[in-house]
C-alpha angles and dihedrals in degrees: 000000000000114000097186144341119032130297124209108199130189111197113177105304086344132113127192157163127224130186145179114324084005125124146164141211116234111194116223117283098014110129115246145181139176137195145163118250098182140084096243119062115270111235120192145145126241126199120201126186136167140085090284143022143160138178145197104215124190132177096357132128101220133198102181131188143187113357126247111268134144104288099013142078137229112212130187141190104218130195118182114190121225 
């Protein structure tokens, strides 16, 4: 969900904004990126859940907690400069 700024996200062939109190679903295995297209940090928070995950991360300040296991989620404040 973003918290504040604007999110750009590129889900598969897909394009799209997100703003404030806005968020998405992205499926396993689907690959995904986000930016932030604007001049003030994107803030969200992102929720993770499954047996497995893993992630390539660039340019974000990170708080993380809990890990993504089966009956449990990872969730992370994000913020993304300009």
């Amino acid at each position: 969900m973003v918290v504040s700024g604007t999110a750009r996200v590129h889900r598969g062939d897909e394009e799209f904004l997100l703003t404030e109190n806005q968020s998405t679903y992205i499926p396993v295995g689907v690959q995904h990126r986000l930016t932030n297209p604007g001049k003030i940090p994107l803030e969200i928070i992102e929720v993770q859940s499954g047996v497995i995950w893993a992630r390539t991360t660039s340019s974000a300040s990170r708080t993380c907690t809990g890990a993504a296991t089966a009956n449990r989620a990872f969730v992370c404040l994000s913020a993304y400069g300009s």
